[in-house]
Each structure stands twice: as C-alpha cells, then as structure tokens.
N, C-alpha and C positions, 0 to 999 in steps of 0.2 A: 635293626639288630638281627642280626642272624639264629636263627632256632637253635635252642638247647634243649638239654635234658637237665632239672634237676632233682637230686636224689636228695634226701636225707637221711643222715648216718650218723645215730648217735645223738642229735638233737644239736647239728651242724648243720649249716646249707652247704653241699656240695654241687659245685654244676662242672657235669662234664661234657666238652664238645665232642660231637662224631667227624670224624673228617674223612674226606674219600677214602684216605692212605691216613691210618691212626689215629691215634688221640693227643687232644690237648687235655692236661688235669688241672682246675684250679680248686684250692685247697681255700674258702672263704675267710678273709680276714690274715691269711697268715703268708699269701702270696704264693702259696709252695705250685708249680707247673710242670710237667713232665710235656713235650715238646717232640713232634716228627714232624718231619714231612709233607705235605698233602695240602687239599683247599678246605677250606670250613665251610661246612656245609650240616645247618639245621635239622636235627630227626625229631628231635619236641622240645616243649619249653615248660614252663612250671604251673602254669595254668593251664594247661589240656587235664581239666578233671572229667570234666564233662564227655569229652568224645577226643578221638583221633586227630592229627595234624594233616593241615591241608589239601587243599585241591582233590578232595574226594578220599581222599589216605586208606585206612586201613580197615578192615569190615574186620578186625581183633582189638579190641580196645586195648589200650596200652591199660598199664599198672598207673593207678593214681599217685603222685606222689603226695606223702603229706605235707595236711595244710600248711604255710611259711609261721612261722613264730611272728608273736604280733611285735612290731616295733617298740624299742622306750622311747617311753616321755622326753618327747624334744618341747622345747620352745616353742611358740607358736607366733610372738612378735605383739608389737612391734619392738625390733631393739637396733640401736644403730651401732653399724661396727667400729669399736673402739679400740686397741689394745689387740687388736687382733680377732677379736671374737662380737659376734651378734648372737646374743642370747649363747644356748648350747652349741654354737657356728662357728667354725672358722674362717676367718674372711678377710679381706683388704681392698678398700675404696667399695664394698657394696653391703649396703644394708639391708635390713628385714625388715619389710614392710608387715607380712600376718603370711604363716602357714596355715594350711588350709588341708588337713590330713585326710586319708582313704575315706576311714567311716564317717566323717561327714560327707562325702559327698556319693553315699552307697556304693562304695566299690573296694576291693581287697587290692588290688595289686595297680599300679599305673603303667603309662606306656607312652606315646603321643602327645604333642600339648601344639596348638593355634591360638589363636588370636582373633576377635572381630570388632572394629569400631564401626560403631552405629550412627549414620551420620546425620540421620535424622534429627536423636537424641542428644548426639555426643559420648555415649557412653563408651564405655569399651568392655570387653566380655575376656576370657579365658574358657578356653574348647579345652576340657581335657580327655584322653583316653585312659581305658581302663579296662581293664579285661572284661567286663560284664559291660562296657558300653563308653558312653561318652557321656561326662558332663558337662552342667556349663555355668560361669559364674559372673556375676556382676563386678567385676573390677575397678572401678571408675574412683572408688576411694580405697584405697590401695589400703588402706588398715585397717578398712570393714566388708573384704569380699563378703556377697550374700552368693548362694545356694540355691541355684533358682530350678536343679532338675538334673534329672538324666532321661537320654535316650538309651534302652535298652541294646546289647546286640542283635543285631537282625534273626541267628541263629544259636549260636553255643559262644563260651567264652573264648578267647582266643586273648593271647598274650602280646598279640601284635596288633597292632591298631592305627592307622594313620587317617588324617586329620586336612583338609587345605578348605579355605574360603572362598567363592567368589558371587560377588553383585550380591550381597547378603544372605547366601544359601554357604552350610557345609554342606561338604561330600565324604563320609567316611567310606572306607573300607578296610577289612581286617582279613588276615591271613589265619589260614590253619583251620578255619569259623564254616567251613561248608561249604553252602550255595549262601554266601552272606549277600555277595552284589557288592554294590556300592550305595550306600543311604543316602538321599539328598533330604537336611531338613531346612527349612524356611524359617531363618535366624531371627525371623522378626516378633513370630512368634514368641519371643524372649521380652519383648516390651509391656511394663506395665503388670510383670508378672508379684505377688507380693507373697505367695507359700511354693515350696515346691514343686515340683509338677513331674509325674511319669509321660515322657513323651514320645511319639511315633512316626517314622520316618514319613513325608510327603510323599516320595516317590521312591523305589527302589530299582535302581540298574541292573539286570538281570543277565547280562551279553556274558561276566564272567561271577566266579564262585568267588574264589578267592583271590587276593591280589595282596602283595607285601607293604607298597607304599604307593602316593599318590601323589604328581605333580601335577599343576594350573596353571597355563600362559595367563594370567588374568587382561594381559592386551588384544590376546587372540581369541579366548574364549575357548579353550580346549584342556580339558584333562585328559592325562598323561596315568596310565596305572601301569604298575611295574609288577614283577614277578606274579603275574596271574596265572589260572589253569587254560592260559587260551595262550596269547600272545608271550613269549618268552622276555621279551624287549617289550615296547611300546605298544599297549593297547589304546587305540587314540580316540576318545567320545567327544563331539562336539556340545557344549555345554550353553551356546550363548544364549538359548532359551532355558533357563535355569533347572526350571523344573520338569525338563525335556532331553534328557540327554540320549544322544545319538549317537550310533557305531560312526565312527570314522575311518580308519584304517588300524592295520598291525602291520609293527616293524619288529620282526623276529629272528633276524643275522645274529645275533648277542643276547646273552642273559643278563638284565639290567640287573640292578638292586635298590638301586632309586634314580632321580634324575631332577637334572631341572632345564624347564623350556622356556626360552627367551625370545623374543625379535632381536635381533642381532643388531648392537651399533658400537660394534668393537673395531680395533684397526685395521682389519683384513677385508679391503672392499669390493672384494670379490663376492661376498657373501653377505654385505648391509643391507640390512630390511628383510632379512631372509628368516624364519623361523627353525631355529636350529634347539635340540636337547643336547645338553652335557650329562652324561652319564656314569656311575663309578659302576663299574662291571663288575662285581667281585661275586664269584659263582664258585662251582665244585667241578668244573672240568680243569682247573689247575691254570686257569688263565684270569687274570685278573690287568684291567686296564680301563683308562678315562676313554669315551667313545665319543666324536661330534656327528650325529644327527642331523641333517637339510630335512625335517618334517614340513616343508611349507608344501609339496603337494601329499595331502594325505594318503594319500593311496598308492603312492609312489615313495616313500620315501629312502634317499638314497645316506650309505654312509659317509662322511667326510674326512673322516679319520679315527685311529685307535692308537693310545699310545701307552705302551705298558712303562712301569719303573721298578727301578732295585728292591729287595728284598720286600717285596709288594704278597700279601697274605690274604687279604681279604678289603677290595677297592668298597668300602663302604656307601659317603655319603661326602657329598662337596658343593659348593657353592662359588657363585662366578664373585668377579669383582665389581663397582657396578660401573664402571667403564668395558665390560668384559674384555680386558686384556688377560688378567687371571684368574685361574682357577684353584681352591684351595680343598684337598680330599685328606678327608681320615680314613685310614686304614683301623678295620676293627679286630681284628689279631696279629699284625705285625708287633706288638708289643711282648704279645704270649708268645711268638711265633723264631723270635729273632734276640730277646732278652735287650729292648731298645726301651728307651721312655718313651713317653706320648709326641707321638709324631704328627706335625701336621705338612701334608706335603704339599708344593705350591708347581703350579706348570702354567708357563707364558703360552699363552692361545693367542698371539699377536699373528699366524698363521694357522687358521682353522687347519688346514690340510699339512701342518705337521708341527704342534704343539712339541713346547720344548720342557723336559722337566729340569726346575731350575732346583731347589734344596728343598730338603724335610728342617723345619723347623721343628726342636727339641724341647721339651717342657721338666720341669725338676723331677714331674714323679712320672710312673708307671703307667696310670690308669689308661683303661682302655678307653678310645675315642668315640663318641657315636654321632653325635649330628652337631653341624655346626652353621652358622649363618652369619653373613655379613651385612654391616649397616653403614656406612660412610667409608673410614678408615678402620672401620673395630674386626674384630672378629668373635661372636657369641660361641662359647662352646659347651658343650654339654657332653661330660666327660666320666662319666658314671662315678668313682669310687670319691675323684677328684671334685666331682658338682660342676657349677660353673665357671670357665675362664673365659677373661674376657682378654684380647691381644688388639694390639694395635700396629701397623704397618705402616712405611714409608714408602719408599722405590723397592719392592719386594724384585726387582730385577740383580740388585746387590744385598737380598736375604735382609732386609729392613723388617722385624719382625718381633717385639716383644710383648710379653703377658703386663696389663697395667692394673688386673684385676681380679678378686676371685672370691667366689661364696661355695664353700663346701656342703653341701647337700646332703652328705652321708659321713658323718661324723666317725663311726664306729670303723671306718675302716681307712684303708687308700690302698688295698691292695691290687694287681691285675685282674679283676674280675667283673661279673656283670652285676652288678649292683649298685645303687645309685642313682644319678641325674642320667634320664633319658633323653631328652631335649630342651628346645628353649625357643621363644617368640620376642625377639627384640623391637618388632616394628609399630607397637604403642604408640600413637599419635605422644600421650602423655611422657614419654619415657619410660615408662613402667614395663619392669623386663620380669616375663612368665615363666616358671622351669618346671618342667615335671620330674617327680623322684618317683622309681617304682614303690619303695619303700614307703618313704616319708612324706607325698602326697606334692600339693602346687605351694609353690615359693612363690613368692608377688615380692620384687625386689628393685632395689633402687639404686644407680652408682652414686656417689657423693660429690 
C-alpha cells in the first residue's frame, strides 16, 4: 500500500493522498474524490503516532493524528454463507470460519498476513501484521484459532509491515519504522506453546532501515526487499542459512514497490532456469510499469524488460501465473485516478524481452485493489472496501476471466478508499484461506 496521511475531521476518517503533482481526496464511506494529475506517492499513514515516516524521515515530528474510532461489533463466526450473508458479512460461496479481532491479538490497526504450515506437526499458523508488530496464531482448527503471541516491532509502529516465510523462519520488515532491518524469527519456536508469549526476534538484518515489502525465491533461497533506504529496486540477501542472512547484491535501475522472484520455467527458452523478479514499479517519478529482472548473477544483475500500460496510476502488486505465461497487477489508484472499477490487469510474458499487455479485467465495484495472489486457476484478492474476491481464469490470452467468489471484510462501506481487507494467504495445505482487515482483524475463511 502506498503511504497516506490520515486526518480526522469532525469524527470522520479522512485520508488524503499527497501526489508529486496534487491531490487525490477520499471522503470515507461516501466515495466523494477530487482527482489530478501526478503519481502517488506516500508522506504518512495513520499510524506514525509515535515518530516520523521512513528511511530516516523527519528530525520534526509530524502532528499525531487521532486515535481511529474503535470498530462495531461484527460477528466473529462460525456462520456459513447463506442467503448472501455470513453472520454480519456479505458473501457468496465463502464462509466464516472465526474472526479473530485487533485486541485480541494486541494490536490496534492490521496490515500484512502469511501463512506457515509446520510440517513436523501438521499444523498450520496465520503470521499477521500490525502496526505494533506481528502476530501469530494457531489455525489448524479453523473455528478455534488460539493466540499464541506477538513479536513486537523492532523500532516504533509503522503502518506498513510485510510478512514472507522460508524453511520455517519469518522475515519481517516494515517501512516508515527507522533502522527496523529485517526480523528473522524461528517459527518453531511456536510448537507446544499453551499461553501467549511476548517474543523476540532471533536475528536482526541490519544492511538496511527500512524496506516497504518483502519477496522470497523459496527455490533459490534469496530474499528480495523492495523500497528500502539502500537499494531503490532490489536489495538481494542471501538467506539459505536461515538465520544468517547475507548482502547479496543491489539492482537499482527502477523503483520497485514490490516483486516477485521465480526460477523461470515459462515459454520463453531463452531464459529457462534462469532466476528472474517481476516487479510492478509504481513510484512518484510519473512512471509506473511491470519490470523482468535476470537476478541469477547477483551482483550483476541485468534488466530484461519494462513494460508500461494505459491509464497506469500506481503499478502496485501482481503475481505470475504458475506456468508463468502470465502475469496479473493491480493498480492502486487507477480507480481514484481515472473514475474506472477495480481493475485487474493481466500481460502475457510468453516473451520475457517484450511482454505484451493483453486487458484489464473489470469488477462491479470501485474498490481500490491491493495484493492479490494466484493458486491453480483462481485468483485470491484482497480488495480493501470490497474484502476478498476470489476470480477464476480460463485462456486469459481471449480475457477468460471471472469472479466465482467473495467475502466482504468491511461491511460498513464499498467506497474507493483505504479501508478494509489488506491481503490474503491462499496457500493452506488445508484450504483454509487467511485475510487480514486493517479494521476488523484475521478472517480464517472457507470456499464451499
């Protein structure tokens, strides 16, 4: 997600974006947006009470805003979607497993959400973020998550927080938070636990402060941190010794905003077995575009291509196909930007070296897009006002593309704004699909 500012006016949430060249206004709940020009580009967000926004920021403390109004009483489940509704929900084909709100699991605002199954155990966990840290929960019976802790943030809150696993260690890092690093904790640590537990990172990565979001070859063993105070593009740490992680290189041609990095075994066999990142580049120098990355030598690495598209506002967050023929990116202001619905846009990478974009896929409502992720044929999305949709694809080369699914997360509103479902974790051995809502906490949800 991109940094905001929110104000409170009146005993309203107002958030408004700073953009290089003007403003975007969103007026909460009522839709109303006044609309120029320019790229989106983050100056704070609604949790900097505590100190300044990112990568060293400001030695003048910003004006705090006031605290957010505390949520209503939702549902918290189990309720299966009937008639349209799960519990206080709106929904069709998925149902409510148990919400799992803020102040249980010590924290005020959400942000991030992962996933880890234990494969010792079997079990399976739910990593959430949260502006005061990350927690983490037993999921394994989807209608009695336990509460088994938070890790605190390394530094001060921060509204941004991202989340990946690998070989049973997280890595968080969070932006806006200082000299946070990156936290490596040792997941195992989670076994056997029966009260909750205050806990502390194992190791901490120290190479950069801040960092926006965080990708993992989990084949290769390398994460991937983006928007940091070092590297613009790719900051690369080698990770395969878990709790060791090592400078690798930096690729700084482009300003990422997130990414993701694969071994390549897509149709272009120029490039098979080759370690490449897809990237949605959506920055504040007015240029926003999908990037293919050759990271396979780290210290060299060279670009493959860039390809911008139409009325392109802010290249958020996207994910491959998993034949990587396609790639599919939401744009997180083209909605404010251009008065379009929820776009999800789709480009054939059947040619690394010149991706072609083929259509934006169109959704009934407005809401703004933020992370989405693919699992077979599906597409998980997590769509802030909207919650989550779930889409399904055929030959996406003839725009085969519709929604078969959806739990709304955020009841009180659907307008273009940031509130709502922030992300989502599909890839539960069990099925069992994770959603974080900044508001309303972790959704543990089920398709029917």
């Amino acid at each position: 997600m991109a940094r905001r500012e929110i104000i409170d006016s009146g005993g309203k949430s107002e958030e408004t974006i700073s953009r290089k060249v003007g403003r975007v206004k969103y007026g909460h709940g009522q839709g109303e947006r006044m609309t120029t020009h320019g790229k989106l580009f983050a100056i704070a967000a609604w949790a900097m009470i505590i100190n300044g926004c990112g990568g060293g920021g400001s030695s003048v403390p910003p004006t705090a805003p006031a605290p957010p109004t505390s949520p209503p009483l939702l549902s918290t489940g189990p309720a299966t979607c009937t008639g349209g509704s799960a519990g206080d929900f709106f929904c069709s084909g998925i149902s409510l497993r148990k919400r799992v709100s803020l102040e249980t699991m010590d924290g005020t605002a959400g942000n991030d959400i992962w996933g880890w199954f234990d494969m010792q155990s079997g079990n399976e966990y739910a990593l959430m973020g949260m502006t005061n840290g990350t927690a983490f929960l037993d999921v394994t019976n989807p209608e009695s998550p336990v509460f088994l802790g938070r890790l605190p943030t390394q530094t001060v809150e921060s509204a941004w927080r991202d989340i990946k696993v690998y070989q049973d260690h997280a890595y968080i890092v969070a932006d806006g938070a200082g000299a946070h690093g990156m936290q490596v904790f040792d997941l195992t640590h989670l076994r056997g636990l029966v009260a909750p537990q205050t806990f502390s990172a194992d190791v901490v990565y120290g190479d950069f402060g801040s960092a926006h979001n965080l990708a993992i070859n989990e084949e290769s063993g390398f994460a991937y941190a983006v928007g940091t105070d070092t590297c613009g593009g790719l900051h690369m740490i080698d990770i395969n010794i878990p709790i060791n992680p090592m400078f690798a290189g930096c690729y700084s041609l482009s300003e990422t905003h997130d990414s993701q990095c694969v071994i390549y075994q897509g149709p272009d066999a120029v490039h098979l077995n080759r370690e490449i990142c897809v990237s949605s580049n959506g920055n504040d120098t007015n240029q926003d575009f999908v990037e293919v990355v050759d990271v396979d030598d780290k210290t060299a690495p060279v670009r493959i291509s860039s390809t911008a598209y139409s009325e392109a506002s802010f290249a958020h967050q996207g994910w491959l196909t998993e034949d990587h023929r396609f790639f599919l990116l939401g744009d997180e202001a083209d909605e404010s930007s251009f008065n379009v619905p929820t776009r999800t846009h789709v480009f054939d990478l059947s040619d690394l070296d010149a991706p072609v974009y083929v259509f934006a896929y169109e959704a009934a409502s407005a809401a703004i897009d933020h992370n989405l992720y693919v699992l077979g044929s599906r597409v998980f999305q997590a769509n802030y006002t909207s919650g989550l949709r779930v889409l399904e694809f055929g030959d996406l080369a003839n725009r085969e593309l519709m929604e078969i699914a959806f739990f709304d997360t955020f009841p009180a509103s659907d307008a273009t704004a940031f509130s709502g479902a922030w992300s989502v974790y599909p890839y539960l051995p069990s099925g069992t699909i994770i959603v974080s809502d900044g508001t309303n906490g972790l959704f543990i949800l089920s398709l029917l």
